[in-house]
Structure formats: structure tokens, C-alpha cells
N, C-alpha and C positions, 0 to 999 in steps of 0.2 A: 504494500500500500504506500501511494506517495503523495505527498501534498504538492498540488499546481495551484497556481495562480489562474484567476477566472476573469477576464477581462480587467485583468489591473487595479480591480479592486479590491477584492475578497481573495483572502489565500483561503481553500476549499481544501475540507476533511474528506474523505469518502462517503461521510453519512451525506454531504451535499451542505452540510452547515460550514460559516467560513467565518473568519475574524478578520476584523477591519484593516487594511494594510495600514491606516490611518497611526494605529494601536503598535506597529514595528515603532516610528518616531519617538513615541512619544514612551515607550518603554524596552527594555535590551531586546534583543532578540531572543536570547533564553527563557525571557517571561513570558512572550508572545509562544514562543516553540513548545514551551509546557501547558500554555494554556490551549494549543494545538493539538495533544499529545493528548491530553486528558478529554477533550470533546470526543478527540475521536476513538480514545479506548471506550469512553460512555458510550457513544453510538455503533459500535461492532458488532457484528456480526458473531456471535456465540457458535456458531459450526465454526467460521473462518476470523478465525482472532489473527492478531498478530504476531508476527513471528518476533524473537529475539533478533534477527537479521536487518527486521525492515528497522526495528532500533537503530541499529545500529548505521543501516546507510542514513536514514534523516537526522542522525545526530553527525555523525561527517558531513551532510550535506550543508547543515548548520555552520558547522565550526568551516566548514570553506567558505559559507557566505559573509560569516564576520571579519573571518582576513581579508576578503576582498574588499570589503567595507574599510576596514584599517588600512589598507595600499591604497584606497580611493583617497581617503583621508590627510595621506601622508604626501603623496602623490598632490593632491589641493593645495595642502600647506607647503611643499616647495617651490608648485607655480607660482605661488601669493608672494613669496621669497623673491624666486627673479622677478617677476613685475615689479615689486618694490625697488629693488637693485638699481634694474636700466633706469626708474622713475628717476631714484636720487643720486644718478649718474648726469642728471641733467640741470641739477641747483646752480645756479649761477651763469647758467646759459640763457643764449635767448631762443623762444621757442614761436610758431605759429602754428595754429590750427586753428578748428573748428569745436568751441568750447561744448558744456554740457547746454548748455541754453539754445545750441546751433550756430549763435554768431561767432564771426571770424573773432579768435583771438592772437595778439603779436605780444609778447614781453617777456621780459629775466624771470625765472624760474626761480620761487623763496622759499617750495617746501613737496616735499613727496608723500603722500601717504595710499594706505588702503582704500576703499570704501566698498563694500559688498562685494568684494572678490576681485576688485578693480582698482588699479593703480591710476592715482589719476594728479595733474601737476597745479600747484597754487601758481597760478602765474596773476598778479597784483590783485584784483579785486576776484577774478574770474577762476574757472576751475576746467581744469584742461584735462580728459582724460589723455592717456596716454599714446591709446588706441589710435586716437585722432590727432595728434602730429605730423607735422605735415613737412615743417623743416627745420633747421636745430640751426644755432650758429654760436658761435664764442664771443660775436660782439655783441655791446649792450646799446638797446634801443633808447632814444630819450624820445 
């Protein structure tokens, strides 16, 4: 017996009852995987129980889905790293693009940071992602 996924929404026990994908977020995976585990020992099949085996592949199934989850993870947080890096490889230069408001922004670069996954440059008043540079230079604009 094995648990699928049913249109993205509902991870599905065999009885056809399923727990909210919602419910992974917002709790470990272990607690949602038990509380999967337990619906669907209640709802079995008394001729055709489950075996010790099928334990055991959905508990490796599990424990591969959290590593992948922790490489996603880590894998995030390094990108989030270089984006920051090239950002504040750019302090004190001058920059143009197209800021986050859409208008054309030109000036010295005075800070790099994050914002929701996104490196993005203080250039004087305005906010430049990084995305959108368009061209770099060492001289300073007045």
C-alpha cells in the first residue's frame, strides 16, 4: 500500500480519506506521516493488513522526502548567498536600470540587501532589484 498524492491537494490513504497537504507546512513531516499511518491502519482492510515491508518502504520514502527538502533548503540558502555577494559587489558603483516601481533608475549604489528571496540595490531614494541592471560603471553620477 502506498500513499499518492490526489490532485495536489490531499495526500490519499487507500481507505480514499486524505490529509490536507496544507497540514505538511505547517507541521514536520513525521507528524503528518503518523497521522497518515494511523488513518490508514484504522481504515484496513482486516483480510489484507499491512505488511511490515510496506512500513518500511513509506518510512524511507519519508526520510528521502525530508533530505530533499533539507538540499532544497540549503541549496535556497546558498543562492540567497550569491545574490547577496554580486549585490554588495556593486556599493559604491554606479548603476542603471529599471527600478521596482518600473521607472528608469541611474545612481551610486549605498546598500545591498535581501528581500523575499531577492537581492535587490539601494541606489539613493529608489530600490533596484538586481535582476534589472542594466549597466554598472565605477564612475559617480552627480
Amino acid at each position: 500500500m502506498s500513499i499518492q498524492a490526489t490532485s495536489g491537494v490531499l495526500a490519499s490513504t487507500p481507505s480514499g480519506q486524505g490529509v490536507p497537504r496544507a497540514a505538511a507546512g505547517q507541521q514536520g513531516l513525521g507528524d503528518v506521516f503518523m497521522q497518515m499511518l494511523l488513518r490508514q491502519l484504522s481504515n484496513q482492510d482486516p483480510l489484507q493488513s499491512m505488511t511490515g515491508t510496506d512500513f518500511v518502504i513509506q518510512l524511507a520514502q519519508l526520510s528521502t522526502l525530508e533530505q530533499l527538502q533539507q538540499m532544497n533548503n540549503s541549496l535556497r540558502s546558498y543562492m540567497d548567498m550569491q545574490q547577496l555577494t554580486q549585490a554588495s559587489q556593486l556599493i559604491g558603483k554606479t548603476v542603471r536600470g529599471l527600478g521596482s516601481d518600473g521607472l528608469p533608475v541611474e545612481g551610486v549604489v549605498t546598500a545591498a540587501r535581501l528581500v523575499n528571496g531577492m537581492a535587490v540595490l539601494d541606489v539613493g531614494e529608489h530600490t533596484l532589484p538586481l535582476r534589472q541592471v542594466e549597466a554598472v560603471s565605477d564612475k559617480v553620477t552627480r
